[in-house]
KOLGU-4560 file (N, C-alpha, C; in nm, 3 decimals, padded with zeros to 5 digits):
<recs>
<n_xx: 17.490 n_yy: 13.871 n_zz: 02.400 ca_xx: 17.358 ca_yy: 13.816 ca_zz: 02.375 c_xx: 17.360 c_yy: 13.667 c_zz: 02.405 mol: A seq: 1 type: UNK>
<n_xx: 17.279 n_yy: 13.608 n_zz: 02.453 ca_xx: 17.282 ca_yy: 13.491 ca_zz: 02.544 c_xx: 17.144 c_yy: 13.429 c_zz: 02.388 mol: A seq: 2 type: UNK>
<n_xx: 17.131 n_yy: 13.281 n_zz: 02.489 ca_xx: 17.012 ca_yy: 13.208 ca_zz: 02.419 c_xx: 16.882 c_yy: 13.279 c_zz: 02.372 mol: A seq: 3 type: UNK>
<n_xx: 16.825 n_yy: 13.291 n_zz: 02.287 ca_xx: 16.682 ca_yy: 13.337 ca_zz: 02.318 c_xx: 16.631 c_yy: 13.207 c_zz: 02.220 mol: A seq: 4 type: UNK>
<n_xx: 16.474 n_yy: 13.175 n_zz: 02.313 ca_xx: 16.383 ca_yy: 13.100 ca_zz: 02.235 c_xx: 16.246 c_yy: 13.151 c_zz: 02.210 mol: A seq: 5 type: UNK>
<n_xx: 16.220 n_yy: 13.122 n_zz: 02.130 ca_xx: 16.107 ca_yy: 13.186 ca_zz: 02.052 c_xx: 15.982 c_yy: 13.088 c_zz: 02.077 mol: A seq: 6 type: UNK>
<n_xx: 15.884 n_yy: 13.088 n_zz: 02.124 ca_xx: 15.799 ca_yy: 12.975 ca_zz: 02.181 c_xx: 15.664 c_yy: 13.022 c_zz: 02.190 mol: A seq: 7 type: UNK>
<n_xx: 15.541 n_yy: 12.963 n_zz: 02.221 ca_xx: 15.422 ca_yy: 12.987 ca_zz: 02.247 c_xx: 15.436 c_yy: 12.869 c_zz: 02.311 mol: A seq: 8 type: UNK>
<n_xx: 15.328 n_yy: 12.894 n_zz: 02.468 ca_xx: 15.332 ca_yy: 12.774 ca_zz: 02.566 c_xx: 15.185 c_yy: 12.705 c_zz: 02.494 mol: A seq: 9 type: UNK>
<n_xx: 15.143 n_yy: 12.726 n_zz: 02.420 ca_xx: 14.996 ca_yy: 12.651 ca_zz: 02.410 c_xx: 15.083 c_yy: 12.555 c_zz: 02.297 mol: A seq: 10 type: UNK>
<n_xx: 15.198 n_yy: 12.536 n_zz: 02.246 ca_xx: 15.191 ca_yy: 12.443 ca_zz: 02.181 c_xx: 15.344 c_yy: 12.341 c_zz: 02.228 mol: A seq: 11 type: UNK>
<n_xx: 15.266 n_yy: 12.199 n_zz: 02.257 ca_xx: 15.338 ca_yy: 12.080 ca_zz: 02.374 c_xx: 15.492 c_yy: 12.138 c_zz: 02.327 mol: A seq: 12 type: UNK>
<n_xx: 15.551 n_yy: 12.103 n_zz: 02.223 ca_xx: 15.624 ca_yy: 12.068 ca_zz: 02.194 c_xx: 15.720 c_yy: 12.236 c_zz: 02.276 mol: A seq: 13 type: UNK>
<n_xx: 15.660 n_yy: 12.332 n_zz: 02.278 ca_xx: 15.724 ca_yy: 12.508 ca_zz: 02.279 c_xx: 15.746 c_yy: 12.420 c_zz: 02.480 mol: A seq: 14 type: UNK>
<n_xx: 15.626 n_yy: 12.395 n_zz: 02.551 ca_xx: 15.630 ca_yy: 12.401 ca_zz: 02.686 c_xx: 15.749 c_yy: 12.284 c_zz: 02.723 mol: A seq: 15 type: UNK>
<n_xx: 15.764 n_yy: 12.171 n_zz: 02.649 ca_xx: 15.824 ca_yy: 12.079 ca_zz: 02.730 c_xx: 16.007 c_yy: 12.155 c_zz: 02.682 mol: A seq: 16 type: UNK>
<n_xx: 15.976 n_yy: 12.216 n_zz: 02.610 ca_xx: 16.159 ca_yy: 12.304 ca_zz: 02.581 c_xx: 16.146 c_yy: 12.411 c_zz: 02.699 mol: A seq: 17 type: UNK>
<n_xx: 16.076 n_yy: 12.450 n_zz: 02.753 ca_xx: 16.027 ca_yy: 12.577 ca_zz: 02.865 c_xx: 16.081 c_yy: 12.496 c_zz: 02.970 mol: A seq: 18 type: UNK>
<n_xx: 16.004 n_yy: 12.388 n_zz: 02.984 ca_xx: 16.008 ca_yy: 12.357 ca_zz: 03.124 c_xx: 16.109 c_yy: 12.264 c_zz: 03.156 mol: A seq: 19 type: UNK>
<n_xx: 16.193 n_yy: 12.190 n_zz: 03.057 ca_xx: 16.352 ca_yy: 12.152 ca_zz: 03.082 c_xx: 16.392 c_yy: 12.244 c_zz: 03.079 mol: A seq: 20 type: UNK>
<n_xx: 16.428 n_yy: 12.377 n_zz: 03.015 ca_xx: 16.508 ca_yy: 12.511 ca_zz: 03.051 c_xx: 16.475 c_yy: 12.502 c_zz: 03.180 mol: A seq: 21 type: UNK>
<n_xx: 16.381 n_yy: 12.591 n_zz: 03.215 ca_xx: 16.358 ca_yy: 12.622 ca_zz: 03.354 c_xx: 16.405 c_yy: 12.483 c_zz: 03.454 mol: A seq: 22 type: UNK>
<n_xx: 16.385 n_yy: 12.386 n_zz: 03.452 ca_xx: 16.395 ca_yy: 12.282 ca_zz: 03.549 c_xx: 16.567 c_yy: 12.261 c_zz: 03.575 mol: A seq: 23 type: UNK>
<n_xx: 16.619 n_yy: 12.245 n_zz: 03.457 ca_xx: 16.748 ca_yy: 12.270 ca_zz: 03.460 c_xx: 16.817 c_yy: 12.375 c_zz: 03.466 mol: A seq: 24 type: UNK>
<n_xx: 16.778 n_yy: 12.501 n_zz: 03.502 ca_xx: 16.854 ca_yy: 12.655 ca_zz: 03.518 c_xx: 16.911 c_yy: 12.675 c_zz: 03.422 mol: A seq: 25 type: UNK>
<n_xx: 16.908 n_yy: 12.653 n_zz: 03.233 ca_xx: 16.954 ca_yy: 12.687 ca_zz: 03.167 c_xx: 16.841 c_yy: 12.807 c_zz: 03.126 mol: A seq: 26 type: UNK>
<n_xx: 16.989 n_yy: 12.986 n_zz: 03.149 ca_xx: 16.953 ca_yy: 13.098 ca_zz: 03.127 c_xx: 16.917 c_yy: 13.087 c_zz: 03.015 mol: A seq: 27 type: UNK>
<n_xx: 16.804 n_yy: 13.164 n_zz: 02.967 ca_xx: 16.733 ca_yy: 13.183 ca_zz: 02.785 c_xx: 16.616 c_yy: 13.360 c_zz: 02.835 mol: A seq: 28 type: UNK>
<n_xx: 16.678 n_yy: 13.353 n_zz: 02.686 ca_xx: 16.586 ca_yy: 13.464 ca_zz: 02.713 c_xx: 16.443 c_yy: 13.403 c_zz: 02.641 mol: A seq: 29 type: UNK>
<n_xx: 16.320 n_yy: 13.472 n_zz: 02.697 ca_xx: 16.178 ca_yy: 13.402 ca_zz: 02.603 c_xx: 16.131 c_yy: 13.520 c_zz: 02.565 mol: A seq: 30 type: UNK>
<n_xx: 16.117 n_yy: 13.440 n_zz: 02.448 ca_xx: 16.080 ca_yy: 13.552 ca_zz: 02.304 c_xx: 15.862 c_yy: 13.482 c_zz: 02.274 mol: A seq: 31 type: UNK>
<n_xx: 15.803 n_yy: 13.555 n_zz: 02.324 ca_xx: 15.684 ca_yy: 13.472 ca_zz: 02.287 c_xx: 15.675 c_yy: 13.514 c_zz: 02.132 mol: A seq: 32 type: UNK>
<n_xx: 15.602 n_yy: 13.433 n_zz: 02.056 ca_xx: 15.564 ca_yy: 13.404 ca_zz: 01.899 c_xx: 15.426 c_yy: 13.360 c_zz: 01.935 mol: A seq: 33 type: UNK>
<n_xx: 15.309 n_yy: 13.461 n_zz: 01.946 ca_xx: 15.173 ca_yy: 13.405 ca_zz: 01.959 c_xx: 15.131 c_yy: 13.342 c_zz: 01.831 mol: A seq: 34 type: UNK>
<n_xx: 15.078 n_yy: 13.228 n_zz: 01.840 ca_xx: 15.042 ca_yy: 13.129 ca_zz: 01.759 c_xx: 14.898 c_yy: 13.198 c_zz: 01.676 mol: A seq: 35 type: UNK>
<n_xx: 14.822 n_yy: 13.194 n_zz: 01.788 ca_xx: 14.698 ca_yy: 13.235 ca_zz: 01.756 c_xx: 14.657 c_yy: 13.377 c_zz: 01.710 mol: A seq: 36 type: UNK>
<n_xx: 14.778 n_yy: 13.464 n_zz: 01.722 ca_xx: 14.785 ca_yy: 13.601 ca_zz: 01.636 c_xx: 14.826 c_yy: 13.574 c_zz: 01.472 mol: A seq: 37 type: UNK>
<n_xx: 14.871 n_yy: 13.451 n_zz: 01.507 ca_xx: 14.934 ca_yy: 13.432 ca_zz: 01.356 c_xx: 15.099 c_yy: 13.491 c_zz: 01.344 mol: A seq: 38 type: UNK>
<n_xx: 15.144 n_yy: 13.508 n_zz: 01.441 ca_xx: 15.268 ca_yy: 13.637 ca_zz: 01.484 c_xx: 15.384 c_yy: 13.514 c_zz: 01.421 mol: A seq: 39 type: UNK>
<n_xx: 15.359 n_yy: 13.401 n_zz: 01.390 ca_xx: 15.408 ca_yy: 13.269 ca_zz: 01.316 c_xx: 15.486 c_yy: 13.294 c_zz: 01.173 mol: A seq: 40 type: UNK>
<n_xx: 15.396 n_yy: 13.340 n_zz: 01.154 ca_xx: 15.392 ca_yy: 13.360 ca_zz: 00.987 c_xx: 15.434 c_yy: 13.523 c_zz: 00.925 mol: A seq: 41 type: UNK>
<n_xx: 15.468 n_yy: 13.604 n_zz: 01.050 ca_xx: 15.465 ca_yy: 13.740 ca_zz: 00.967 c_xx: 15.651 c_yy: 13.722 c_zz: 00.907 mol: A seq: 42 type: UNK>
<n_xx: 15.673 n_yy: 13.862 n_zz: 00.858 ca_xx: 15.848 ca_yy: 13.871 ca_zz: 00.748 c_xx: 15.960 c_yy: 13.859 c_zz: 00.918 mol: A seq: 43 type: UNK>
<n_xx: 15.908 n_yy: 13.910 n_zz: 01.014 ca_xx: 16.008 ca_yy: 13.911 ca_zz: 01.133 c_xx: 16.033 c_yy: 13.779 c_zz: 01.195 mol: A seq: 44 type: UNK>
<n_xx: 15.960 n_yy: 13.756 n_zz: 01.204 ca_xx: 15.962 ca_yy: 13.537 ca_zz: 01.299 c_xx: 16.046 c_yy: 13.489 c_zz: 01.191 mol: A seq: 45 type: UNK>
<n_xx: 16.019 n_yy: 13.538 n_zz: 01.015 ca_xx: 16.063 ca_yy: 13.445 ca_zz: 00.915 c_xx: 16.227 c_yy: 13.435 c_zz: 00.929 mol: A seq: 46 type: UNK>
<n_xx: 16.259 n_yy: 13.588 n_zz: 00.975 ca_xx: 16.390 ca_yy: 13.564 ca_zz: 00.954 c_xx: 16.461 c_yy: 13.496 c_zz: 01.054 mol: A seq: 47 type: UNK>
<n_xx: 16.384 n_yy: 13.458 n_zz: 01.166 ca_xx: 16.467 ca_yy: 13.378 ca_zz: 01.221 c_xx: 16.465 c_yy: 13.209 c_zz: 01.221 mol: A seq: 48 type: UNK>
<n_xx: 16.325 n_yy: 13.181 n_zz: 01.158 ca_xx: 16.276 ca_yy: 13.017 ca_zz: 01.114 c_xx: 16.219 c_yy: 13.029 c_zz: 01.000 mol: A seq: 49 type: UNK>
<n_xx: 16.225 n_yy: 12.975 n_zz: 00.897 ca_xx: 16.212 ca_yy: 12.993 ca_zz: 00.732 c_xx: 16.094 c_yy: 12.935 c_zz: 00.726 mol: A seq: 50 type: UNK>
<n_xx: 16.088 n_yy: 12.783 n_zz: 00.836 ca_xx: 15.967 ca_yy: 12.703 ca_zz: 00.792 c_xx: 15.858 c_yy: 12.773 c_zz: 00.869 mol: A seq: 51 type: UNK>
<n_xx: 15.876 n_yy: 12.876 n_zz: 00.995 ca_xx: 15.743 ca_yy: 12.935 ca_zz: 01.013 c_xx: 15.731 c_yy: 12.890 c_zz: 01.156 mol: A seq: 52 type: UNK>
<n_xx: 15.775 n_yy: 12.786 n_zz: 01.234 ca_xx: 15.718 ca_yy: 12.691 ca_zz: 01.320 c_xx: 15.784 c_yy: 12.749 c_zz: 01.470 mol: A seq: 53 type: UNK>
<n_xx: 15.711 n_yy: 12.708 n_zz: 01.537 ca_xx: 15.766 ca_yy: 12.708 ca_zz: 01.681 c_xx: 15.788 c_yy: 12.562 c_zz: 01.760 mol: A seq: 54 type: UNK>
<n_xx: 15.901 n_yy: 12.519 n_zz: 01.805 ca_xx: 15.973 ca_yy: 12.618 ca_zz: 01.905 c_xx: 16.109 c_yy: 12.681 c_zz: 01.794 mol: A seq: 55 type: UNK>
<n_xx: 16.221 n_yy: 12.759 n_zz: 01.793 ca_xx: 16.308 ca_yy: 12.794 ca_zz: 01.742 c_xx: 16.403 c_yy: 12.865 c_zz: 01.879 mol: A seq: 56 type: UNK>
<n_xx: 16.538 n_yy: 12.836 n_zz: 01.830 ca_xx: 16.671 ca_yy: 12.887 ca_zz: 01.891 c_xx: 16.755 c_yy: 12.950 c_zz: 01.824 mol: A seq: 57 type: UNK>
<n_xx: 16.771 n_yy: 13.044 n_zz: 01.860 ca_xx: 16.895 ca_yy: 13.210 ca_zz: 01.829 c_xx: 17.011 c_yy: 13.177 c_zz: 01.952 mol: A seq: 58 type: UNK>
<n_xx: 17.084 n_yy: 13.182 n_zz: 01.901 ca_xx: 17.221 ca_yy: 13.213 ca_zz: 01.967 c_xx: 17.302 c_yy: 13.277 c_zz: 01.930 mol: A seq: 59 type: UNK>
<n_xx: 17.362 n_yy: 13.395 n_zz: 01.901 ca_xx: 17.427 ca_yy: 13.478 ca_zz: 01.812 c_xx: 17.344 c_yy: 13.492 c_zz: 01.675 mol: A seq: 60 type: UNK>
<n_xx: 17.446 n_yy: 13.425 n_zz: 01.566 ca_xx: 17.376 ca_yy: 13.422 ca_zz: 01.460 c_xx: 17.365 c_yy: 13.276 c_zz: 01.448 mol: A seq: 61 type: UNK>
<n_xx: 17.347 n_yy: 13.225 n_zz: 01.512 ca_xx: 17.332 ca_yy: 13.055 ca_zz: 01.510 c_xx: 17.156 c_yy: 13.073 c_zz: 01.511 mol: A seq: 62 type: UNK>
<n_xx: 17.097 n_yy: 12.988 n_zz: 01.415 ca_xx: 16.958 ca_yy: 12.940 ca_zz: 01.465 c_xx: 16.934 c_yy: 12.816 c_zz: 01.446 mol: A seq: 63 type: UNK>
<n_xx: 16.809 n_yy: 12.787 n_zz: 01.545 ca_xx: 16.777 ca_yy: 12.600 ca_zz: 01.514 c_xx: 16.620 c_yy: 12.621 c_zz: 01.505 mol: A seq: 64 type: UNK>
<n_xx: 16.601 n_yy: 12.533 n_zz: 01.405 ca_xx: 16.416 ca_yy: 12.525 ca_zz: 01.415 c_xx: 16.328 c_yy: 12.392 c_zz: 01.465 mol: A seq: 65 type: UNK>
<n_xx: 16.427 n_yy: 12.290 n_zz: 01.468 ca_xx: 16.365 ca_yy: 12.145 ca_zz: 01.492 c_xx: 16.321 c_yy: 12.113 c_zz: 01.655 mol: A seq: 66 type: UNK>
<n_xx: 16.192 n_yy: 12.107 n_zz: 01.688 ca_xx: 16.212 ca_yy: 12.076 ca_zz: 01.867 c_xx: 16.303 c_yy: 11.997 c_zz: 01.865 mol: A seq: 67 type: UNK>
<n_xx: 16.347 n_yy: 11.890 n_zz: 01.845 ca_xx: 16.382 ca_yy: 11.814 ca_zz: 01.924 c_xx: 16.528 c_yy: 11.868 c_zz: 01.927 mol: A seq: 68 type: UNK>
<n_xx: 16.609 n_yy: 11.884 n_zz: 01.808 ca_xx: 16.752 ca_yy: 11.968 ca_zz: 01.782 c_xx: 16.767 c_yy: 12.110 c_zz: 01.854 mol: A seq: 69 type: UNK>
<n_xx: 16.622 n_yy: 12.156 n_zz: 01.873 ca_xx: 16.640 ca_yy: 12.281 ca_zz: 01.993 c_xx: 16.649 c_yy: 12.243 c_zz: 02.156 mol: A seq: 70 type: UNK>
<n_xx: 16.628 n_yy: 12.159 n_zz: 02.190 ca_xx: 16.646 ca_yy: 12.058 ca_zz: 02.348 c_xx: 16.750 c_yy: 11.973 c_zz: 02.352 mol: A seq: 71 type: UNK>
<n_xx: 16.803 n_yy: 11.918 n_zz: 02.219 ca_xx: 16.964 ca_yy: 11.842 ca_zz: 02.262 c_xx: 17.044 c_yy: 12.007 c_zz: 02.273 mol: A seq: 72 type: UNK>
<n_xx: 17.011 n_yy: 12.103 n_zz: 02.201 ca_xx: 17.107 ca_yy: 12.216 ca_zz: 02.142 c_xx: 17.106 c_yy: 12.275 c_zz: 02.320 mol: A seq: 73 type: UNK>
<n_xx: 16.994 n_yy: 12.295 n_zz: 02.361 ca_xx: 16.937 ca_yy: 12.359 ca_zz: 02.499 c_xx: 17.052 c_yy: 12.274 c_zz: 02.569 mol: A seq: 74 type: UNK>
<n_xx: 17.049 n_yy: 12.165 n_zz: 02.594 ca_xx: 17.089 ca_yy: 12.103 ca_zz: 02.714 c_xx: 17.230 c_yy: 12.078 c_zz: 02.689 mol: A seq: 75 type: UNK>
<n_xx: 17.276 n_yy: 12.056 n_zz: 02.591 ca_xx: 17.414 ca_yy: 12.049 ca_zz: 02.527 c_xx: 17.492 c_yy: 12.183 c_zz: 02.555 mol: A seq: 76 type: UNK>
<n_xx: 17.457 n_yy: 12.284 n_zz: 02.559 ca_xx: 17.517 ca_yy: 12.413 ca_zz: 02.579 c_xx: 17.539 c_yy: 12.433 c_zz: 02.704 mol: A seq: 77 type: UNK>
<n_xx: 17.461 n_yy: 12.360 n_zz: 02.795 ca_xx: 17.525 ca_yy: 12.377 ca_zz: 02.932 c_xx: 17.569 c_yy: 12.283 c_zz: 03.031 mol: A seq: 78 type: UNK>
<n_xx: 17.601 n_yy: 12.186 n_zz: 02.901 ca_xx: 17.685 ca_yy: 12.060 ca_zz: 02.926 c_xx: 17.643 c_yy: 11.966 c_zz: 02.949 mol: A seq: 79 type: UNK>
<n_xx: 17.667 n_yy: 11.819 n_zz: 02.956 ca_xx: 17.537 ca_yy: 11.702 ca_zz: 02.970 c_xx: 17.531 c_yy: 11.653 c_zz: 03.107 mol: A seq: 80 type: UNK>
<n_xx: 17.528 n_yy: 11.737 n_zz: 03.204 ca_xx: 17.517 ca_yy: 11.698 ca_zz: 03.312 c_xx: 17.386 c_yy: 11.679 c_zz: 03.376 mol: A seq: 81 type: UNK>
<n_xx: 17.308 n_yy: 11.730 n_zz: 03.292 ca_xx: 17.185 ca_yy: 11.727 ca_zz: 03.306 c_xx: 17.062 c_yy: 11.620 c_zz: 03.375 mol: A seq: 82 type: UNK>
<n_xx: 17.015 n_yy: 11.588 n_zz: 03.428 ca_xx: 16.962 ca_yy: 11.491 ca_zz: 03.512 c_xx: 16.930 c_yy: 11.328 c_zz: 03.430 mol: A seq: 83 type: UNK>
<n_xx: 16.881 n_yy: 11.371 n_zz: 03.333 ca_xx: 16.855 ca_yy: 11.277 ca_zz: 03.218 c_xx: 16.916 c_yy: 11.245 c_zz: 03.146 mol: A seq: 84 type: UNK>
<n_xx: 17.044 n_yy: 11.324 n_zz: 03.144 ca_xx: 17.129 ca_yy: 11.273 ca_zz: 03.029 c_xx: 17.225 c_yy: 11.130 c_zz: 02.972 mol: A seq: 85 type: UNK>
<n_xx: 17.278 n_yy: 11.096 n_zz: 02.868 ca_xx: 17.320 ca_yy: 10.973 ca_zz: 02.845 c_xx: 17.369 c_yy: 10.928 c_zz: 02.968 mol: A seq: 86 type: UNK>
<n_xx: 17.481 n_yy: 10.962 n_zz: 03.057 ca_xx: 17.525 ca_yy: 10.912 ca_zz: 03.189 c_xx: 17.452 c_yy: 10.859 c_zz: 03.222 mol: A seq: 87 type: UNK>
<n_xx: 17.354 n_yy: 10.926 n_zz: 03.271 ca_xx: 17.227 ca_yy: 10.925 ca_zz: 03.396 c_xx: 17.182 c_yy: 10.813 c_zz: 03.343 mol: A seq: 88 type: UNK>
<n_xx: 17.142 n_yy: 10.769 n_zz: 03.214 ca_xx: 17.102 ca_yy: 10.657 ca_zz: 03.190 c_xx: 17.141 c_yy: 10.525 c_zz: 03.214 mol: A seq: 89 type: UNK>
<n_xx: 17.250 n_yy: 10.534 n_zz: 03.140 ca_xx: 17.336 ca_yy: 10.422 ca_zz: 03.192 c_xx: 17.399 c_yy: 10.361 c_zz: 03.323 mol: A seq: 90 type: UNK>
<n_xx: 17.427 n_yy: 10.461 n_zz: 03.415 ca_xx: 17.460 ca_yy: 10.445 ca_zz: 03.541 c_xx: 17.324 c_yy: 10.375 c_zz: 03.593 mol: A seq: 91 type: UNK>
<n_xx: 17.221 n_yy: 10.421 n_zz: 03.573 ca_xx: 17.083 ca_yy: 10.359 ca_zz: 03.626 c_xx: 17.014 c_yy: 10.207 c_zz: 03.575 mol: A seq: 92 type: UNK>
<n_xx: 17.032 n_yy: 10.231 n_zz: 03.396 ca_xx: 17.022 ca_yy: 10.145 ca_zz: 03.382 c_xx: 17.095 c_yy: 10.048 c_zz: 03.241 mol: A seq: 93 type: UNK>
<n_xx: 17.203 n_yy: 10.104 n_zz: 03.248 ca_xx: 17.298 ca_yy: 09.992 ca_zz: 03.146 c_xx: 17.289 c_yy: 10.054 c_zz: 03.037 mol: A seq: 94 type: UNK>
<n_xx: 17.314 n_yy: 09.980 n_zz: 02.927 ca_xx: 17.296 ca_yy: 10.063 ca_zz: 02.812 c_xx: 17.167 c_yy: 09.994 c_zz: 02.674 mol: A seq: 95 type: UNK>
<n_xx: 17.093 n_yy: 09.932 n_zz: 02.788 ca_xx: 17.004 ca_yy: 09.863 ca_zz: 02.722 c_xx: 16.854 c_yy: 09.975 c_zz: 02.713 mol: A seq: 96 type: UNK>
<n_xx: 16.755 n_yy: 09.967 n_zz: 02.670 ca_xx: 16.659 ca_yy: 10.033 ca_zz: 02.672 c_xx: 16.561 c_yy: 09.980 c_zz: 02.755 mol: A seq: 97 type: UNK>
<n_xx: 16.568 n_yy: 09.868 n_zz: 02.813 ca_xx: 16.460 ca_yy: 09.777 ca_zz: 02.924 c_xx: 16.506 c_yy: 09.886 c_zz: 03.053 mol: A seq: 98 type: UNK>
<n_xx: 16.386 n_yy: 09.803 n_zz: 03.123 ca_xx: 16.417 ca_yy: 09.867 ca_zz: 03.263 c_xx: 16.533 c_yy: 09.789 c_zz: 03.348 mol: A seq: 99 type: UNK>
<n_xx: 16.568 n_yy: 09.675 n_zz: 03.311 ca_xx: 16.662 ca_yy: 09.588 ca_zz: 03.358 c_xx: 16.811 c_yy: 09.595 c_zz: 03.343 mol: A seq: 100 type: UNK>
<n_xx: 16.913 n_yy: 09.641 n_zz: 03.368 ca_xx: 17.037 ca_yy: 09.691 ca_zz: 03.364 c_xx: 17.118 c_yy: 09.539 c_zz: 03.272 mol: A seq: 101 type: UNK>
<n_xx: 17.229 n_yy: 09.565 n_zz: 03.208 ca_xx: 17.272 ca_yy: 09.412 ca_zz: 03.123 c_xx: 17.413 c_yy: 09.394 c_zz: 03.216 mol: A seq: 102 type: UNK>
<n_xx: 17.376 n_yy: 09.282 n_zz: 03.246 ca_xx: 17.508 ca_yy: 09.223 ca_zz: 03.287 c_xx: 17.604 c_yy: 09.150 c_zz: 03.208 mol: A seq: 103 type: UNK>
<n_xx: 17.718 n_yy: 09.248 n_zz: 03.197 ca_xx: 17.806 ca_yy: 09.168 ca_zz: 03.139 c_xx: 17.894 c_yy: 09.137 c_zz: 03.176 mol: A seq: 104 type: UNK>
<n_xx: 17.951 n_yy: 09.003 n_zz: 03.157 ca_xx: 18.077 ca_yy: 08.892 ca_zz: 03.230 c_xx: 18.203 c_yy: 08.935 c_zz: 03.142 mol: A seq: 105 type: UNK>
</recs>
């Protein structure tokens, strides 16, 4: 059993975990959780996110419910090579947060 994420695309936070998966070829299986059925809130979704919410990650018996801890978890699992990742930053632009790289002597 591989990744599965549990998501509805109508809500930002479910699509932008969709579309770094997909952009980066990390395999997942998609589990839709219609929002607007309420399919959120029934005893089956619960057992895999307590607080109810989407997006959520299954991996075995591993689960995650936090977006943002489900997209480091996403991209972390298939290593940080990822286009954006800490490297990528720094090589581009230092380890400062400006657009301006820091030179140091």
């Amino acid at each position: 059993m591989g990744v599965e994420l549990f998501l509805d695309l109508l809500s930002q936070p479910c699509r932008a975990l969709y579309i770094f998966a997909r952009s980066n070829n990390i395999p997942f299986e998609f589990k839709l959780v219609d929002l607007m059925k309420g399919q959120h809130k029934s005893e089956e979704f619960q057992k895999v996110n307590l607080l109810m919410m989407v997006p959520a990650l299954r991996d075995g018996s591993f689960t995650l419910a936090e977006s943002p801890w489900v997209l480091a978890m996403t991209s972390f699992r298939e290593g940080p090579s990822w286009q954006r990742g800490r490297s990528g930053w720094k090589k581009r632009w230092g380890s400062s947060s400006s657009r301006k790289p820091i030179n140091r002597s």
